[in-house]
ROTOR-672777 format. One record per residue (C-alpha): residue number from 1; x, y, z; residue in one letter. Coordinates in nm, 4 decimals. Example, Ala and Ser with C-alpha at 12.3 -4.5 7.8 and 13.67 -1.06 7.14 Angstrom:
BEGIN
<titor resi="1" px="1.2300" py="-0.4500" pz="0.7800" resn="a"/>
<titor resi="2" px="1.3670" py="-0.1060" pz="0.7140" resn="s"/>
***
This chain:
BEGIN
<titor resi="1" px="0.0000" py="0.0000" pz="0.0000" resn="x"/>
<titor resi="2" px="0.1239" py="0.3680" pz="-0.0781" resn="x"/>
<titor resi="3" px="0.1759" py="0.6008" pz="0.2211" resn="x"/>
<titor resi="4" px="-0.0881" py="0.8620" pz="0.2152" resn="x"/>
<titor resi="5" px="-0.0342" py="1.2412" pz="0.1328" resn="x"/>
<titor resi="6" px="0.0048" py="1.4330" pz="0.4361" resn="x"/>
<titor resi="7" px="0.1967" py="1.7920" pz="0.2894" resn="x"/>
<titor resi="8" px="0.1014" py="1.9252" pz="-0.0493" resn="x"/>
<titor resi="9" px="0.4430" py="2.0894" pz="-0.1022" resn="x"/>
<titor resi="10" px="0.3440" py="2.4194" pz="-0.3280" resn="x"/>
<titor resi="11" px="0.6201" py="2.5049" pz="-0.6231" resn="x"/>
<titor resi="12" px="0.7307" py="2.8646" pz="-0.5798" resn="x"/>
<titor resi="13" px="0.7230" py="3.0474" pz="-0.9292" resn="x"/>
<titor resi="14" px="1.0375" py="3.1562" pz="-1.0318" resn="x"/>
<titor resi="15" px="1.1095" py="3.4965" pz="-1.1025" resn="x"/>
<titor resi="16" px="1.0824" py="3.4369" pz="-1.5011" resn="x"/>
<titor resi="17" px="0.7482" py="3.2289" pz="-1.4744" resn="x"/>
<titor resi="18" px="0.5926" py="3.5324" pz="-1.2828" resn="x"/>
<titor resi="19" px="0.6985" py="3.7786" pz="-1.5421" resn="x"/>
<titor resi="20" px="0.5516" py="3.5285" pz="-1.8180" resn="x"/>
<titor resi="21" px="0.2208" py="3.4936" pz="-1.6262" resn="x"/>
<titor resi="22" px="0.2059" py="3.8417" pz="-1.6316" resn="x"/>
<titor resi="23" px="0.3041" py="3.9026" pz="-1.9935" resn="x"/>
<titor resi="24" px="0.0419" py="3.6182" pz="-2.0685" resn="x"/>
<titor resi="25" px="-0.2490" py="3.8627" pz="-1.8789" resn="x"/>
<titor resi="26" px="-0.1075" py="4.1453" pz="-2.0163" resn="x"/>
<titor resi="27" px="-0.1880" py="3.9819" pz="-2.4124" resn="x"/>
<titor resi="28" px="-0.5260" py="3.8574" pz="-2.2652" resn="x"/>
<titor resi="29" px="-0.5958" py="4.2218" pz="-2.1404" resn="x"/>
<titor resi="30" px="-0.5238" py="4.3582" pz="-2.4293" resn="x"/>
<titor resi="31" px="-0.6879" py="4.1428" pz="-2.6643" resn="x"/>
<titor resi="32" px="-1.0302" py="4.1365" pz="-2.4715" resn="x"/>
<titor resi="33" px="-1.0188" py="4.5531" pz="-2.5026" resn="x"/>
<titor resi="34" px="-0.8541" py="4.6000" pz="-2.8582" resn="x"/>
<titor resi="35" px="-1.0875" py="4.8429" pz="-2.9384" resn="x"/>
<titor resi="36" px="-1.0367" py="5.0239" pz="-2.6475" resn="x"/>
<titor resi="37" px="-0.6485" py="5.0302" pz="-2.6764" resn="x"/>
<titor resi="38" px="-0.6646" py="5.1625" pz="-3.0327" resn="x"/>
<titor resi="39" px="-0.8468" py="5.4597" pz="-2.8880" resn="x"/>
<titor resi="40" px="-0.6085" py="5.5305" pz="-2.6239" resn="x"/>
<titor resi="41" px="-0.3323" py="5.5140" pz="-2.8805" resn="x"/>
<titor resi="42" px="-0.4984" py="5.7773" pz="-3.1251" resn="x"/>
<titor resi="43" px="-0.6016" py="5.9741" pz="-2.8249" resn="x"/>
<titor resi="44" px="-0.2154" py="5.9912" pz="-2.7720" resn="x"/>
<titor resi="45" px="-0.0902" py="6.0095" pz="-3.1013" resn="x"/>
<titor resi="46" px="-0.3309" py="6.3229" pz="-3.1329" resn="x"/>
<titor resi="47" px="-0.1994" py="6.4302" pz="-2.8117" resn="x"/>
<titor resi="48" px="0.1697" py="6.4409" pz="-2.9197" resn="x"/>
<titor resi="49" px="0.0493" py="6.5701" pz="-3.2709" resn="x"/>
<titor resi="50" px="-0.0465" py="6.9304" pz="-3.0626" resn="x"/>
<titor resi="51" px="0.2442" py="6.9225" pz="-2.8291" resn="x"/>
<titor resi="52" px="0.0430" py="6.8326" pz="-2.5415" resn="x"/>
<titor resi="53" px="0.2822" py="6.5386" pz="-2.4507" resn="x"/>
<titor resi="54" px="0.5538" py="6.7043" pz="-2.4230" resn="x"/>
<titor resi="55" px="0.4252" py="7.0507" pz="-2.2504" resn="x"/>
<titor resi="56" px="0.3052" py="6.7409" pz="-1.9916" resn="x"/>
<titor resi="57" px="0.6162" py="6.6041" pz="-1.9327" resn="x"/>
<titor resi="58" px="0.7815" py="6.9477" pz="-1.8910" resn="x"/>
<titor resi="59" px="0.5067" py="7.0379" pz="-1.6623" resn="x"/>
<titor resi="60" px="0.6130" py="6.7546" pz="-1.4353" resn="x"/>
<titor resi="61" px="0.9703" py="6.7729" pz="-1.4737" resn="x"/>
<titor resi="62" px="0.9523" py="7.1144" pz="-1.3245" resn="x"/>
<titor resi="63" px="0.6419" py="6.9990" pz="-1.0764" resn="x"/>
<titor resi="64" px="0.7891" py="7.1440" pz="-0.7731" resn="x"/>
<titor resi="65" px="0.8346" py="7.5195" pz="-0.9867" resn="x"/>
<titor resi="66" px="0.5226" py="7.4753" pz="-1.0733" resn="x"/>
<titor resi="67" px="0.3893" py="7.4333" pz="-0.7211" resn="x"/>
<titor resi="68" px="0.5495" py="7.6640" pz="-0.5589" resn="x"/>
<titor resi="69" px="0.4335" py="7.9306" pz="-0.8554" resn="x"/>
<titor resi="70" px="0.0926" py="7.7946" pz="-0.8116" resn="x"/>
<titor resi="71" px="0.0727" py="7.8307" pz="-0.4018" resn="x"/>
<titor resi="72" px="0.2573" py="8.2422" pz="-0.4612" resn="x"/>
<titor resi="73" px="-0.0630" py="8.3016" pz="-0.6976" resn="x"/>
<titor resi="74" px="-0.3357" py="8.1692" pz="-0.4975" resn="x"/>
<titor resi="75" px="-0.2260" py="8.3348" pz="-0.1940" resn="x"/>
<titor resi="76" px="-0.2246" py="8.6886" pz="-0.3199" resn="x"/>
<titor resi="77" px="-0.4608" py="8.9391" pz="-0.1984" resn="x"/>
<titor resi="78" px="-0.7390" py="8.9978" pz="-0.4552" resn="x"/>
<titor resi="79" px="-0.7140" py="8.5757" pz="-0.5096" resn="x"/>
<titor resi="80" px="-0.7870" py="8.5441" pz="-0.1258" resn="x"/>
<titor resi="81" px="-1.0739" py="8.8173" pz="-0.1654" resn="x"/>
<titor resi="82" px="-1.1878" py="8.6648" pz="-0.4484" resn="x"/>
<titor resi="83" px="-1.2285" py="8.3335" pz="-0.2643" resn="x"/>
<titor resi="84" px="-1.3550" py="8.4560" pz="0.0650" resn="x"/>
<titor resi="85" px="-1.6478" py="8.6619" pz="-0.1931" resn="x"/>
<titor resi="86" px="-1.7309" py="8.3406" pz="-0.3688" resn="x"/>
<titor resi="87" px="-1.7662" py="8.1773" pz="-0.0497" resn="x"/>
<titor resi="88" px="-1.9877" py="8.4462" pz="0.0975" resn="x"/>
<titor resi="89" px="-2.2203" py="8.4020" pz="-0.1880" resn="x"/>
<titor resi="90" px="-2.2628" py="8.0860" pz="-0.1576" resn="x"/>
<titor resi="91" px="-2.3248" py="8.0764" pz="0.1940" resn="x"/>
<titor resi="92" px="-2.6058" py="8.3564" pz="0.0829" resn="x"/>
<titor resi="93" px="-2.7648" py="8.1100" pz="-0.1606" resn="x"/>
<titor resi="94" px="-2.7655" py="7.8606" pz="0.0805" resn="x"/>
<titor resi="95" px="-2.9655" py="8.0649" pz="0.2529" resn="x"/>
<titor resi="96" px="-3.2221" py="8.1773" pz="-0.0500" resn="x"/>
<titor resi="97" px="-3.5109" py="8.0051" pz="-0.1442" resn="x"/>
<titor resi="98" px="-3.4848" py="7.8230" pz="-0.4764" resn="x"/>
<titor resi="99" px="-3.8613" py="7.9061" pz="-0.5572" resn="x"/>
<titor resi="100" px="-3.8206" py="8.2742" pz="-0.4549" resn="x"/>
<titor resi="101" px="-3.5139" py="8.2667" pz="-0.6556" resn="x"/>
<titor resi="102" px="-3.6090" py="8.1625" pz="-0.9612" resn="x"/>
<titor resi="103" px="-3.9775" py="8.4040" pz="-0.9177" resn="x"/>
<titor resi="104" px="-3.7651" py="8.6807" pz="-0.9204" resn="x"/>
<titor resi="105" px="-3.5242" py="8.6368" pz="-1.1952" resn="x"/>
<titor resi="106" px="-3.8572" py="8.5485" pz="-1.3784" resn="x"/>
<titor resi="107" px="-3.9582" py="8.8859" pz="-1.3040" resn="x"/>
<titor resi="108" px="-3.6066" py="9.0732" pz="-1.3911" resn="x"/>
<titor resi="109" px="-3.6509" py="8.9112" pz="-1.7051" resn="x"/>
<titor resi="110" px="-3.9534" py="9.0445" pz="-1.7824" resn="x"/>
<titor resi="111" px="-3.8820" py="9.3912" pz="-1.6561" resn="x"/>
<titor resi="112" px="-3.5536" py="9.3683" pz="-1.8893" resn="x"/>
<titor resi="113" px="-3.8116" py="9.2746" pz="-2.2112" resn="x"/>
<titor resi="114" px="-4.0127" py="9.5864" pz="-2.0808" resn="x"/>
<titor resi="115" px="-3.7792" py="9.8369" pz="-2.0160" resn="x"/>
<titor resi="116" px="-3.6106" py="9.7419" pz="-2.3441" resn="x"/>
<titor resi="117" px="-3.9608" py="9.8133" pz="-2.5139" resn="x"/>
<titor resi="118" px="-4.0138" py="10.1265" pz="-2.3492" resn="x"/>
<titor resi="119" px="-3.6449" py="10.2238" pz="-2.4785" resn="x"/>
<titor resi="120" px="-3.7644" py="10.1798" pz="-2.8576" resn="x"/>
<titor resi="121" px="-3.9741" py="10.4696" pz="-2.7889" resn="x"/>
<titor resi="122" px="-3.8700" py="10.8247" pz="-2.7179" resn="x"/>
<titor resi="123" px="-4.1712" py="10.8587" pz="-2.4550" resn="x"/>
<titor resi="124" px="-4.0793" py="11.0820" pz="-2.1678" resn="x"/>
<titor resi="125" px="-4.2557" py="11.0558" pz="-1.8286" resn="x"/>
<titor resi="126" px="-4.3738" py="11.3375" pz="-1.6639" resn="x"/>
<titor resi="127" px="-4.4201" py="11.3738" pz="-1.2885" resn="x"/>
<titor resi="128" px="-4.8129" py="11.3362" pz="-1.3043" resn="x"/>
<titor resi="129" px="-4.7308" py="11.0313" pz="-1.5101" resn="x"/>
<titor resi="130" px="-4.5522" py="10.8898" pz="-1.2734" resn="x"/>
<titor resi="131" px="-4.7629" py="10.9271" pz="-1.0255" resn="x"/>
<titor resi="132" px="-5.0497" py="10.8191" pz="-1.2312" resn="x"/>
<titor resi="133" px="-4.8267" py="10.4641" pz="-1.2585" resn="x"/>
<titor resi="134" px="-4.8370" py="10.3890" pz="-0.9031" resn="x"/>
<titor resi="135" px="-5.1923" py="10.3277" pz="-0.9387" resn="x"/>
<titor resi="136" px="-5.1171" py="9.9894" pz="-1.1486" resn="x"/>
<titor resi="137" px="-5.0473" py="9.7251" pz="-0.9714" resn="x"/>
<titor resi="138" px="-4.7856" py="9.5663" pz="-1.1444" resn="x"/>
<titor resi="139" px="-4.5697" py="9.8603" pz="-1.0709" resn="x"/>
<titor resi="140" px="-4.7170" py="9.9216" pz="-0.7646" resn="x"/>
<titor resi="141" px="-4.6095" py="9.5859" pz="-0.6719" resn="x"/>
<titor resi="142" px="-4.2545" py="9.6494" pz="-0.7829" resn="x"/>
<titor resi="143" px="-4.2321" py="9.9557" pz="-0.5880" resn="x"/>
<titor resi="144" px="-4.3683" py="9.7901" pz="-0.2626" resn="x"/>
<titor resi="145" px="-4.0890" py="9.4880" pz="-0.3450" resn="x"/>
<titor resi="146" px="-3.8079" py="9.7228" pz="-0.3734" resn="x"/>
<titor resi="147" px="-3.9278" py="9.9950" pz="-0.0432" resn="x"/>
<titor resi="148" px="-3.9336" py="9.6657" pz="0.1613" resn="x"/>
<titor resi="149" px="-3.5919" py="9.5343" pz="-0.0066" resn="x"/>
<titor resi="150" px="-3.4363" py="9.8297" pz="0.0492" resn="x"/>
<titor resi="151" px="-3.5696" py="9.8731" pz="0.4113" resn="x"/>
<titor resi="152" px="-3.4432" py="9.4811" pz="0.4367" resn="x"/>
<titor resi="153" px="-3.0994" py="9.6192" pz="0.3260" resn="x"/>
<titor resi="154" px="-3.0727" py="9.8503" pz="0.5669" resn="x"/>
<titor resi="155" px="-3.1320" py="9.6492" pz="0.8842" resn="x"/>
<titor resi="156" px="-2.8673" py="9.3986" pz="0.7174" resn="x"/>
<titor resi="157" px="-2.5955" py="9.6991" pz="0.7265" resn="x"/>
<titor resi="158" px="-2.7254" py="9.7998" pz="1.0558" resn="x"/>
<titor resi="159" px="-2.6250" py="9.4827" pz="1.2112" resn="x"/>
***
């Protein structure tokens, strides 16, 4: 009778059958996705045709240049003011109401369309007529809007 198998003794690749394994995915790879290699290749062909390539390569040959250049810039003055605005605003739309929002750049749209109308014309208003325009209440209703914004605006620089 034969002695049973008690180790299973694994063979360690050698350092050339690793690099063939890998070669051998590598083809595999490569022919599953041909299509998809051909279009990287003319991706980089058209690449190198503009001088992309090699403005790349420079770009990270003188990485640490271009760093430091890139920090000096961003930490100027008006680039810090710039940043600090942006983020205010944001925080400010944050705060708006999207339906509000878009109700009155509805309505600045439409008073753009009517002013430019009323610029086609050489109409002048008189005092009595613009009095006389309060009374409608589509202007009425601007007026009220921009009294209250205005009255809004001023507690805001109050504070």
């Amino acid at each position: 009778m034969a002695v049973p198998i008690t180790k299973i003794k694994k063979q360690p690749f050698t350092e050339e059958q690793l690099k063939e394994q890998k070669l051998a995915n590598l083809q595999q790879l490569l022919s599953d996705n041909e299509e998809t290699v051909n279009q990287v290749f003319s991706i980089m062909a058209e690449l190198n045709d503009i001088g992309a390539l090699e403005a790349a390569m420079k770009l990270l040959e003188a990485k640490e240049d271009v760093a430091h250049i890139a920090l000096e810039q961003l930490t100027r003055k008006p680039v810090t003011n710039m940043i600090n605005n942006v983020m205010g605003v944001a925080g400010a739309l944050t705060e708006l109401n999207p339906e509000t929002t878009a109700k009155l750049v509805e309505g600045l749209n439409a008073g753009v369309e009517e002013a430019n109308k009323a610029l086609e014309t050489e109409e002048k208003i008189s005092a009595f007529k613009l009095v006389k325009m309060l009374n409608d209440p589509d202007v009425n209703r601007a007026v009220q809007f921009g009294v209250h914004f205005l009255k809004g605006l001023g507690k805001g620089l109050k504070e």
